[in-house]
DRENVEX-208280 format. One record per residue (C-alpha): residue number from 1; x, y, z. Coordinates in Angstrom, 3 decimals. Layout:
<pts>
@num NUM east X north Y up Z $
...
</pts>
This chain:
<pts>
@num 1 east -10.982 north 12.679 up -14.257 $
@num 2 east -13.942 north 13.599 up -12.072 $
@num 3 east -13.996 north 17.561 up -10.974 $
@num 4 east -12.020 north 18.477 up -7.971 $
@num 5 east -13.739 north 18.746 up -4.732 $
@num 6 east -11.725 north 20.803 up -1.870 $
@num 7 east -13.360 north 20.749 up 1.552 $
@num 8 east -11.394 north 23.478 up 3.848 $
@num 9 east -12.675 north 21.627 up 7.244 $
@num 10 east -13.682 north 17.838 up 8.433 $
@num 11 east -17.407 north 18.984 up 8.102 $
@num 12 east -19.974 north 16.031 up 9.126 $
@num 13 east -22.263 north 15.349 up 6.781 $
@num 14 east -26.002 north 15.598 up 7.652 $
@num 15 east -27.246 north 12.447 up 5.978 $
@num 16 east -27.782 north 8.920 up 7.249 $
@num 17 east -24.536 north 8.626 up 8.560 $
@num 18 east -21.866 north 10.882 up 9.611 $
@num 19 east -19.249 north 11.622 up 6.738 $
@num 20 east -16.072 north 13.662 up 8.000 $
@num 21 east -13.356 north 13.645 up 5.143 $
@num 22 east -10.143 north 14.558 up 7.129 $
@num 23 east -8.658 north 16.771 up 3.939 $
@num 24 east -7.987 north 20.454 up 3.542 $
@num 25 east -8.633 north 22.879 up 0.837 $
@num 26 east -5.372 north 21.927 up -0.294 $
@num 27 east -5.891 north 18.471 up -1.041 $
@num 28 east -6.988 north 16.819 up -4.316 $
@num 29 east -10.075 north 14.972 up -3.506 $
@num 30 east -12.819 north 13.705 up -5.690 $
@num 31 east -16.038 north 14.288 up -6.364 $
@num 32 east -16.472 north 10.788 up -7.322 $
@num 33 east -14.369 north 9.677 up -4.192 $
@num 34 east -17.264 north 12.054 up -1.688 $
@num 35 east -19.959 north 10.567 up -3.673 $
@num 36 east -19.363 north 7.206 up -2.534 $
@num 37 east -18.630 north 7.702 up 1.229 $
@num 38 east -22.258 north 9.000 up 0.975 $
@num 39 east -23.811 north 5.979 up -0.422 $
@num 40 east -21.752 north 4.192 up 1.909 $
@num 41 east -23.719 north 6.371 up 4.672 $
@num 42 east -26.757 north 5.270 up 3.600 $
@num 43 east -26.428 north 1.448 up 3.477 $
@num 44 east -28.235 north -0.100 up 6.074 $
@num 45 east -26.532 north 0.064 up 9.978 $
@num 46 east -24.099 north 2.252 up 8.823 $
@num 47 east -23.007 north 4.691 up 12.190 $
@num 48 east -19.940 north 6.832 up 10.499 $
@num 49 east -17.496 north 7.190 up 7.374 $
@num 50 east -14.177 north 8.546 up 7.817 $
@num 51 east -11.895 north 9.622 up 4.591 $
@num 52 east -8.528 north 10.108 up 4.862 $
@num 53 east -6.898 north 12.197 up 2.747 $
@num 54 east -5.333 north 10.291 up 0.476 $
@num 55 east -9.218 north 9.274 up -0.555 $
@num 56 east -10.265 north 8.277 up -4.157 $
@num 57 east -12.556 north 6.176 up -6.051 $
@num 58 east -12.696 north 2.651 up -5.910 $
@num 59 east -14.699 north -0.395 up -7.349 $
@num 60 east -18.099 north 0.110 up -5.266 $
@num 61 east -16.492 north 1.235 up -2.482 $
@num 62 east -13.738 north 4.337 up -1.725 $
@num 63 east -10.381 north 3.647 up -1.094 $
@num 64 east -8.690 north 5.724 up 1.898 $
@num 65 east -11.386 north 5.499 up 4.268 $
@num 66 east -12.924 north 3.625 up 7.654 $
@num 67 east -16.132 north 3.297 up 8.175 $
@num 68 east -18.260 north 1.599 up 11.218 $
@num 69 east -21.510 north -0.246 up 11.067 $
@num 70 east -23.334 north -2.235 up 12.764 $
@num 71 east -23.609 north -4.880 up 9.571 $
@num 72 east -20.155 north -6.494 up 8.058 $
@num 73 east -20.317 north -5.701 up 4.201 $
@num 74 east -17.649 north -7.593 up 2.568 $
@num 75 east -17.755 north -5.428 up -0.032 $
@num 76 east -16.507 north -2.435 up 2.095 $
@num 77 east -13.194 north -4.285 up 2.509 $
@num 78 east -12.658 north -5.374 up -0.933 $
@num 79 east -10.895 north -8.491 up -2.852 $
@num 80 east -7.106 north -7.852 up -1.412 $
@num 81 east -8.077 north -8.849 up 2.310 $
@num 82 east -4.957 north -8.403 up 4.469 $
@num 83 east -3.044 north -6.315 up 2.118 $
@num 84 east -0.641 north -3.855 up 4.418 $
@num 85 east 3.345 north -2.620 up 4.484 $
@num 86 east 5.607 north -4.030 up 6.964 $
@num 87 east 9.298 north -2.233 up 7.237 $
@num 88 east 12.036 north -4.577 up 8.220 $
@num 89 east 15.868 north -2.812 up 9.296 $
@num 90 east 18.458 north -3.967 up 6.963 $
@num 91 east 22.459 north -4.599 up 7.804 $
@num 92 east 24.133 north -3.445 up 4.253 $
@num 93 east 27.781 north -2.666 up 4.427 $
@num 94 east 27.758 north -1.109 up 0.594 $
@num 95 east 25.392 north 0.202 up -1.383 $
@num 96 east 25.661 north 0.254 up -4.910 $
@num 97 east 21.637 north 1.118 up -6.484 $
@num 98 east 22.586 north -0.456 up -9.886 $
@num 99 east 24.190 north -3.691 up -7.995 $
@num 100 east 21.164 north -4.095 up -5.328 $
@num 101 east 19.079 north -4.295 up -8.679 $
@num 102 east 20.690 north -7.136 up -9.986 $
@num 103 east 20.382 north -9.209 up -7.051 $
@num 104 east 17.153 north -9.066 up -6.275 $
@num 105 east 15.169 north -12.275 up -6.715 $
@num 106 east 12.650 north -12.884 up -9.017 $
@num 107 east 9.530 north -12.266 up -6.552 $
@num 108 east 6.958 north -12.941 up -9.610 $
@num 109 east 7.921 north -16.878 up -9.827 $
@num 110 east 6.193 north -18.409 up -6.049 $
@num 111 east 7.574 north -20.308 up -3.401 $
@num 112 east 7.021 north -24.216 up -4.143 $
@num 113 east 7.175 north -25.917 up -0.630 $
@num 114 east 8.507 north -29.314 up -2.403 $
@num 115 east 10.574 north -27.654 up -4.998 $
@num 116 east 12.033 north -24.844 up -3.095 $
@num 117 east 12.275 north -26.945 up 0.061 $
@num 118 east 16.155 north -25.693 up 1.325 $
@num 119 east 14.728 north -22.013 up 0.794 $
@num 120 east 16.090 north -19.926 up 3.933 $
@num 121 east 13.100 north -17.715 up 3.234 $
@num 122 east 10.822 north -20.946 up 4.984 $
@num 123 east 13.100 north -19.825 up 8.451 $
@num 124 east 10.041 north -16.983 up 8.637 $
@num 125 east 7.542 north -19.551 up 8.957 $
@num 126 east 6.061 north -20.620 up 12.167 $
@num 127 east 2.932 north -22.970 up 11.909 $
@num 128 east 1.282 north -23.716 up 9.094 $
@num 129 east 0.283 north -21.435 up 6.387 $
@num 130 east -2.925 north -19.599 up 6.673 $
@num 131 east -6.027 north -21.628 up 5.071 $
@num 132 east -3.489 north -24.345 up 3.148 $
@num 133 east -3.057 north -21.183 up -0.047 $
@num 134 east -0.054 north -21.679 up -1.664 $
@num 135 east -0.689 north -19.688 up -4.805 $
@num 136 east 1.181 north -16.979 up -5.202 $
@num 137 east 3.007 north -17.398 up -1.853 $
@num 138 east 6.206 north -15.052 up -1.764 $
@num 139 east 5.333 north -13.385 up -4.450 $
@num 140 east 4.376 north -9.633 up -4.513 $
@num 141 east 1.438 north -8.847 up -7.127 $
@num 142 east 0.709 north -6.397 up -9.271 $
@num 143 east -0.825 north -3.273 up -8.994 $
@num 144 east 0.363 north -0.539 up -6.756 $
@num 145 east 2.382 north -3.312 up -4.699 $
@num 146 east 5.574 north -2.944 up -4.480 $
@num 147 east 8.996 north -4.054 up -2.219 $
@num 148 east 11.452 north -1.147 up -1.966 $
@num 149 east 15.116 north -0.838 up -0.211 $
@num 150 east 15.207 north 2.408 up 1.656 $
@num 151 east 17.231 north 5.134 up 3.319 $
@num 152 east 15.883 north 6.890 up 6.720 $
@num 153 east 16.600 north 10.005 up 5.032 $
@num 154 east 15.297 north 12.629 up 7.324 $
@num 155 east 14.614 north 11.862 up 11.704 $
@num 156 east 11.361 north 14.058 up 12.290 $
@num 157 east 10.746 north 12.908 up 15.833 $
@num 158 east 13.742 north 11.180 up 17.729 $
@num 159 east 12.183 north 9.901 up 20.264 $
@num 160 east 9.695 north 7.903 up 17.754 $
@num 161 east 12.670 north 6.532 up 15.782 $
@num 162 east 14.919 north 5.311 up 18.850 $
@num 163 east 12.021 north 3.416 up 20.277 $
@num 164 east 12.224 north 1.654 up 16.631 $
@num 165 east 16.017 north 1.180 up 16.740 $
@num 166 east 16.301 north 3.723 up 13.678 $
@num 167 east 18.581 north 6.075 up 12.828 $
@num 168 east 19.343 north 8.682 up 9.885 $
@num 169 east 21.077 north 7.243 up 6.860 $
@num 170 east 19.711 north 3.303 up 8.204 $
@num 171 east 18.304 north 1.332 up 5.615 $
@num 172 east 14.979 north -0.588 up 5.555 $
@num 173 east 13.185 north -2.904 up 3.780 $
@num 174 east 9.381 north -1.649 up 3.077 $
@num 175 east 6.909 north -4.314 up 1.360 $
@num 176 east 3.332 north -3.762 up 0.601 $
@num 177 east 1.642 north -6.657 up -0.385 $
@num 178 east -1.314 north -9.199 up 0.081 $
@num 179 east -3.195 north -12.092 up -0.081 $
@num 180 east -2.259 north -12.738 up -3.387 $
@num 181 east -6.313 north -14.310 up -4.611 $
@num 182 east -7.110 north -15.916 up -1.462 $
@num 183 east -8.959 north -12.438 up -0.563 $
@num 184 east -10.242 north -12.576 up -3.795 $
@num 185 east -11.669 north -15.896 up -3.414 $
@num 186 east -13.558 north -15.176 up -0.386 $
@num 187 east -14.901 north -11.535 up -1.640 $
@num 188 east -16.144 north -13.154 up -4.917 $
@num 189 east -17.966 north -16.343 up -2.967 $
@num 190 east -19.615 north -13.720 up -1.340 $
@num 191 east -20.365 north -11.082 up -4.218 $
@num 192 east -21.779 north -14.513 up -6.234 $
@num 193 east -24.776 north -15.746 up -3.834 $
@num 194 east -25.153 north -11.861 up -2.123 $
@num 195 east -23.580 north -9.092 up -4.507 $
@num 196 east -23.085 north -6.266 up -2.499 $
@num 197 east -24.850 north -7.105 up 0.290 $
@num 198 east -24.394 north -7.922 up 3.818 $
@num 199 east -22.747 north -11.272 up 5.507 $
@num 200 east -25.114 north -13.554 up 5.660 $
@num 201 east -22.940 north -15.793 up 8.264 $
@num 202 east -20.460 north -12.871 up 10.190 $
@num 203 east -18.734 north -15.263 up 11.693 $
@num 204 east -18.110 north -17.758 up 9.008 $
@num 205 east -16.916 north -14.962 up 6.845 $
@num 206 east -14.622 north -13.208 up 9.842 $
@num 207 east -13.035 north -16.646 up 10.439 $
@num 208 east -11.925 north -16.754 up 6.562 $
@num 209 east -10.903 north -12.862 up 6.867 $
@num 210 east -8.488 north -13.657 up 9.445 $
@num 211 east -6.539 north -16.092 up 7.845 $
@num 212 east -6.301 north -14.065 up 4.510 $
@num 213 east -5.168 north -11.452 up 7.104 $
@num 214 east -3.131 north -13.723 up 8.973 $
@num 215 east -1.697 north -14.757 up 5.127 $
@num 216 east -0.659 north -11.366 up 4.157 $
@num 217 east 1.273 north -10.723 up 7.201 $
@num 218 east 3.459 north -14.181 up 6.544 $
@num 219 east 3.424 north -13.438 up 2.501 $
@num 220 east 5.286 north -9.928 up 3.514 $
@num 221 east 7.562 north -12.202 up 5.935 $
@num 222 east 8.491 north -13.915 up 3.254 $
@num 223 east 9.049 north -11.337 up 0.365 $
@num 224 east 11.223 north -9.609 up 3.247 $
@num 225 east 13.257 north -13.008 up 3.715 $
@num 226 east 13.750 north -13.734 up -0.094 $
@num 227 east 14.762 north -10.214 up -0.322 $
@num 228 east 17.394 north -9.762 up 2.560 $
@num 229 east 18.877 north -13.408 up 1.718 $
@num 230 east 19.334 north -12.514 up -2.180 $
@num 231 east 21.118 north -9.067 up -0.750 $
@num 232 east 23.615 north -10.423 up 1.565 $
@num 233 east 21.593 north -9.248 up 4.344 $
@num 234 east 20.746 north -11.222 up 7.668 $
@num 235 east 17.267 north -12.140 up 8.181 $
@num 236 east 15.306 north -9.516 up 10.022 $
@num 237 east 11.705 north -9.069 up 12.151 $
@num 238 east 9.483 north -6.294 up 10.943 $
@num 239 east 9.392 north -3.505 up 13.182 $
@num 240 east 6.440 north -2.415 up 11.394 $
@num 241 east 3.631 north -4.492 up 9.732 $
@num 242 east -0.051 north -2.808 up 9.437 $
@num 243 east -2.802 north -3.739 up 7.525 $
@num 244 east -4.783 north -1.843 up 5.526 $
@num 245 east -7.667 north -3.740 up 4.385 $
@num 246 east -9.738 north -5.385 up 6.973 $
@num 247 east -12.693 north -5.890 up 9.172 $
@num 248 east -11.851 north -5.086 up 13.183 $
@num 249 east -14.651 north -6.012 up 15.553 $
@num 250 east -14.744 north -3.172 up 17.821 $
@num 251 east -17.145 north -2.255 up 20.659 $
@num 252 east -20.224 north -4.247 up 19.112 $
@num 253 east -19.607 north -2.717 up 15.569 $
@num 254 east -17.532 north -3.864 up 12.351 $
@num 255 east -15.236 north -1.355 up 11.560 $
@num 256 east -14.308 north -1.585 up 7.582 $
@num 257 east -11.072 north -0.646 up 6.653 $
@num 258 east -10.146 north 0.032 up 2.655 $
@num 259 east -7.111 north 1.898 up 1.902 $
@num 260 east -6.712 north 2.632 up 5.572 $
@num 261 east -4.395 north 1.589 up 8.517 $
@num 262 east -4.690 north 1.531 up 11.864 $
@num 263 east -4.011 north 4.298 up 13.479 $
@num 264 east -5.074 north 3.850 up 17.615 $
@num 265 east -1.575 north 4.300 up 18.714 $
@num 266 east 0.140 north 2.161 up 16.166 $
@num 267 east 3.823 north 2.943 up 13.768 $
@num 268 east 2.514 north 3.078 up 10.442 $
@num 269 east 4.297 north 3.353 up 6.807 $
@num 270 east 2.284 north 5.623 up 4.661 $
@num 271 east 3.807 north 4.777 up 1.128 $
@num 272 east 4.727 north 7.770 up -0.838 $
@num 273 east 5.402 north 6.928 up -4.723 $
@num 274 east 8.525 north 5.397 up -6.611 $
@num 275 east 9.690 north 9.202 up -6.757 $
@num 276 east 9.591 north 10.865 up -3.293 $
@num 277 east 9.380 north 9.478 up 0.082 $
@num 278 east 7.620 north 7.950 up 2.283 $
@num 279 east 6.724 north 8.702 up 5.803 $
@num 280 east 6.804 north 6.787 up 8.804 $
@num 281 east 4.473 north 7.583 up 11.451 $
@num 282 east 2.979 north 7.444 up 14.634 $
@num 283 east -0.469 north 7.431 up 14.325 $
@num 284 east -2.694 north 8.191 up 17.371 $
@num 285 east -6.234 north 8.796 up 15.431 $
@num 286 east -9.561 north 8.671 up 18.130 $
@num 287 east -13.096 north 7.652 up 16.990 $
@num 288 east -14.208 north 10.942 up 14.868 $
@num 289 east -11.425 north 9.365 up 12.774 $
@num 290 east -12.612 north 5.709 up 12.914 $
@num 291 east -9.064 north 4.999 up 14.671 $
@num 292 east -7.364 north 5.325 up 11.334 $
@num 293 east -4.779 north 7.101 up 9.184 $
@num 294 east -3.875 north 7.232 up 5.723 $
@num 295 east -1.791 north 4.036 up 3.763 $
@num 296 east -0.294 north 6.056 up 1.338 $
@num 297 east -0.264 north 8.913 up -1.176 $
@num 298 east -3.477 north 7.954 up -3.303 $
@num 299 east -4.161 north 8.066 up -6.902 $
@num 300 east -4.851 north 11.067 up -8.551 $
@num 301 east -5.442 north 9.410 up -12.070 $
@num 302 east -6.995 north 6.798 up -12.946 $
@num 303 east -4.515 north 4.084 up -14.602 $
@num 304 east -6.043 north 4.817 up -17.683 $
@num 305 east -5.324 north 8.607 up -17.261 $
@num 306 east -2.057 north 7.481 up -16.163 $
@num 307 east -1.233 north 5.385 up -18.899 $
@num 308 east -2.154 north 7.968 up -21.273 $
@num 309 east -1.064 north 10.785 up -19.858 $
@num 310 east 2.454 north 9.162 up -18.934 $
@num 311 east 3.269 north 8.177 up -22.526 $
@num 312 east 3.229 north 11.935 up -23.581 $
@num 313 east 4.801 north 13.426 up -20.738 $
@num 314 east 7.359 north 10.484 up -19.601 $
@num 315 east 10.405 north 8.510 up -21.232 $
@num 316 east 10.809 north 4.634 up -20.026 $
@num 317 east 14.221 north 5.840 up -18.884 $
@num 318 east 12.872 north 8.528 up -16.564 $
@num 319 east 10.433 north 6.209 up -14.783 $
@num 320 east 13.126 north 3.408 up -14.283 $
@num 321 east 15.718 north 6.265 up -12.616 $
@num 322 east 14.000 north 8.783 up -10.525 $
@num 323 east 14.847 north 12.278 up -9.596 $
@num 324 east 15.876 north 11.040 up -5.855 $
@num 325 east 18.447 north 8.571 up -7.483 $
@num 326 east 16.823 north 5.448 up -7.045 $
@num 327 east 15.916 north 2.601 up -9.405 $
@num 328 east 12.914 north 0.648 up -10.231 $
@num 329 east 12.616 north -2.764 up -11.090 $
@num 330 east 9.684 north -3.329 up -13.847 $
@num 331 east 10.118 north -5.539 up -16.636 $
@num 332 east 6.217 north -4.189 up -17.637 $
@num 333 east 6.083 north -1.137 up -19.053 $
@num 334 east 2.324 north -0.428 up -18.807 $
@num 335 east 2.293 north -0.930 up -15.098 $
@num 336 east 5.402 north 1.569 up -15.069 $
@num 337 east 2.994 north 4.053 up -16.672 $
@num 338 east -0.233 north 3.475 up -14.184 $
@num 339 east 2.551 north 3.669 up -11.313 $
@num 340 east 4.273 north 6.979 up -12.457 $
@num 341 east 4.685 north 9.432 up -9.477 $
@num 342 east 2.301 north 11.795 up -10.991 $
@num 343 east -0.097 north 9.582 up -11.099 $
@num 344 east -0.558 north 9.961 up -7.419 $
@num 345 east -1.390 north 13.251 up -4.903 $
@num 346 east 1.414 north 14.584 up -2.960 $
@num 347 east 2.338 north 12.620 up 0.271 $
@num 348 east 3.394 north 16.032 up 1.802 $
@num 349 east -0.173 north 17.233 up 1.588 $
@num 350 east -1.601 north 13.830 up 2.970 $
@num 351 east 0.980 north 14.153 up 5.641 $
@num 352 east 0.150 north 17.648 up 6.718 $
@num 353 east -3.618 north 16.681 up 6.685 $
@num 354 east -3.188 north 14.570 up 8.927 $
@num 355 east -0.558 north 16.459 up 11.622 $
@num 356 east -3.482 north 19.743 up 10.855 $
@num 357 east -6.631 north 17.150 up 12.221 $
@num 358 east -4.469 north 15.631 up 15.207 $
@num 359 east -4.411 north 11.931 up 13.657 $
@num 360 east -0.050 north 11.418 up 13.428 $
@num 361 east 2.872 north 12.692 up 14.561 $
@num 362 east 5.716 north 12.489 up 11.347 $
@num 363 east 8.373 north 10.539 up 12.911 $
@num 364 east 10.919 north 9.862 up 9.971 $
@num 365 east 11.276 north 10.030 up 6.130 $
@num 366 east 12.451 north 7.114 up 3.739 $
@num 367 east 13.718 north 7.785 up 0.627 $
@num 368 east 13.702 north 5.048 up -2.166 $
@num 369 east 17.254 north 3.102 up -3.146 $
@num 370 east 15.819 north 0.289 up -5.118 $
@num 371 east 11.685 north -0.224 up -5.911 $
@num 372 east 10.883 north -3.737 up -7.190 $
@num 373 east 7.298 north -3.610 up -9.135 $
@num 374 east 8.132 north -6.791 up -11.483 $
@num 375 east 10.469 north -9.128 up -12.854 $
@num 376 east 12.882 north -7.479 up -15.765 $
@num 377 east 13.874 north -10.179 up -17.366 $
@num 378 east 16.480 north -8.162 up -19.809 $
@num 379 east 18.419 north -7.082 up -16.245 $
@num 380 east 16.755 north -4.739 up -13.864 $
@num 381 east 20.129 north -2.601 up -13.886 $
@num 382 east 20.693 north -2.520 up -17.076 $
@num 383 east 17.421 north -1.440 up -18.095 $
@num 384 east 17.251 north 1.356 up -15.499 $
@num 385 east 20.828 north 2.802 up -16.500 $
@num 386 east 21.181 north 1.949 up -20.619 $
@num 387 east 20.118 north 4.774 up -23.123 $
@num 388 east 16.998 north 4.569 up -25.496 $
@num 389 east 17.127 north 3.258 up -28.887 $
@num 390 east 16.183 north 6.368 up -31.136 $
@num 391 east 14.261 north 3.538 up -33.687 $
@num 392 east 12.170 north 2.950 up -30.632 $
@num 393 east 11.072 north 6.323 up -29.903 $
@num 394 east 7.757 north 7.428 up -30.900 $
@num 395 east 5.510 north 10.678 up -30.918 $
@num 396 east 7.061 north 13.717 up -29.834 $
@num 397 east 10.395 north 11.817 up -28.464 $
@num 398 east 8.545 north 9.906 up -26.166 $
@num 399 east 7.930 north 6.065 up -26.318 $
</pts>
């Protein structure tokens, strides 16, 4: 892992560009992560970068921060185009962890217009669907995505949470997903004819942007219908839905957004890990900011580190129960390693960051019930709860 850079205050950089990472001395930020808003700052047109704390190092590009130009870089947005968390309420009379598990559908295996016609999860669905892409559709990826049954655990800010219709102990459904390849698709049609260069045609590429935007938003829709349906739960619109990688055309620049939500007066989700909570906010971030907040807690490790690290220090068991109670669904055992809770910085840091430099006010916490990563096809809920084989175990007790 790359040496540990603290920064006390949001100092501007003097380079091309302004730089201002919002993080304190507290927070775990990268040298690698700093290194690449700055040559960010220095591609052509570029006016400002803006981390957020939950910044670190991504493919070409860092992931937690917003940054305005007056060229659209494809590149700055990345492959997932339109990926973002939406929170729908949930009516559950009972909550059993272990039974929630079972039922949950298997969100790996797509929707199939023809075959999967009489699906009440199509109810969500109003139009067509964005740019004819039906691969992958209601599924929920890979990666750090994720669809999770909360608990409003703590009320931070009343007056934020009655506006929403929530209330301690209230359940909700969070999903954080995609475009599931058709952001891909666009990003590497690009990246072939102009690697990481600018859009040769804004508009052509804005107009494909949208509907992999436009895509992500219905994809979550739909997770959130399959989901609620398989629970017993009636269907449900999202009181929440931001997205987090995107371009926003805004006073006669492009404003980038990679690991980054919205945060000019919106309710965001900023995802915590499978092991702590989240937070819901109300973001009300200005320009010095870029207009945006953090998405979620941010890796600390690489998956890599996390996947090596994790095998000494972790038991499958552990990861599959965590210590707030709450079960995860992953029939893949590497991904549960690269998503460990350690693997990420602590969301009460990113959190305070961001109250300390003015950009949200904390309006609730959600604590995780049930966390579906992938399909287990031996029985979600009886993989979280049954005991290790001791044949299985290896190297100092761990698998």
């Amino acid at each position: 892992m790359s040496q540990q850079t603290s920064r006390p205050e949001s100092v501007p950089d003097t380079g091309p560009a302004a730089v201002t990472v919002f993080a304190s001395a507290r927070s775990w930020i990268e040298s690698d992560a700093v290194d690449q808003c700055h040559q960010v700052a220095a591609l052509d047109g570029m006016v400002s970068v803006a981390g957020m704390p939950d910044l670190h190092p991504g493919k070409g590009a860092p992931i937690g921060a917003a940054m305005t130009s007056t060229v659209l870089y494809p590149f700055l947005v990345g492959s997932d185009i339109g990926c973002g968390i939406a929170v729908f309420p949930v009516d559950l009379k009972r909550v059993v962890p272990e039974q929630l598990a079972r039922r949950f559908p298997d969100l790996d295996v797509a929707l199939d217009p023809e075959r999967d016609a009489d699906d009440p999860a199509w109810g969500v669905l109003d139009g067509g669907i964005p740019a004819g892409h039906l691969d992958g559709l209601g599924t929920v990826g890979r990666g750090n995505h994720f669809v999770e049954l909360a608990r409003i655990s703590t009320v931070l800010d009343p007056g934020h949470t009655d506006r929403l219709g929530l209330a301690a102990d209230d359940l909700v459904l969070i999903v954080h997903s995609g475009s599931r390849g058709l952001g891909e698709r666009i990003l590497r049609e690009h990246t072939e004819r102009y690697g990481a260069g600018p859009a040769a045609d804004p508009a052509d590429y804005l107009r494909r942007h949208d509907e992999a935007v436009r895509w992500g938003s219905l994809n979550r829709r739909l997770l959130a219908a399959r989901v609620l349906h398989a629970l017993g739960a009636g269907p449900a619109e999202p009181i929440v839905d931001e997205c987090h990688n995107l371009v926003e055309c805004r006073d006669g620049t492009y404003l980038h957004r990679k690991g980054a939500a919205p945060g000019d007066g919106r309710d965001v989700l900023i995802a915590g890990t499978r092991g702590t909570c989240s937070y819901l906010v109300a973001a009300h971030a200005g320009p010095r900011a870029n207009f945006s907040v953090a998405h979620g807690a941010g890796r600390k490790m690489s998956r890599a580190d996390a996947l090596r690290r994790g095998r000494v220090k972790h038991t499958v068991e552990e990861l599959r129960r965590t210590p707030v109670g709450s079960l995860v669904v992953c029939g893949d055992r590497q991904l549960l390693f690269e998503e460990a809770p350690t693997a990420y910085k602590r969301i009460e840091q990113v959190i305070a960051d961001l109250v300390a430099h003015g950009l949200a006010t904390p309006a609730a916490t959600t604590v995780p019930v049930v966390t579906y990563k992938t399909a287990d096809r031996g029985g979600p809920a009886r993989a979280a709860g049954r005991r290790e084989r001791p044949e299985r175990r290896l190297g100092r007790g761990r698998w």
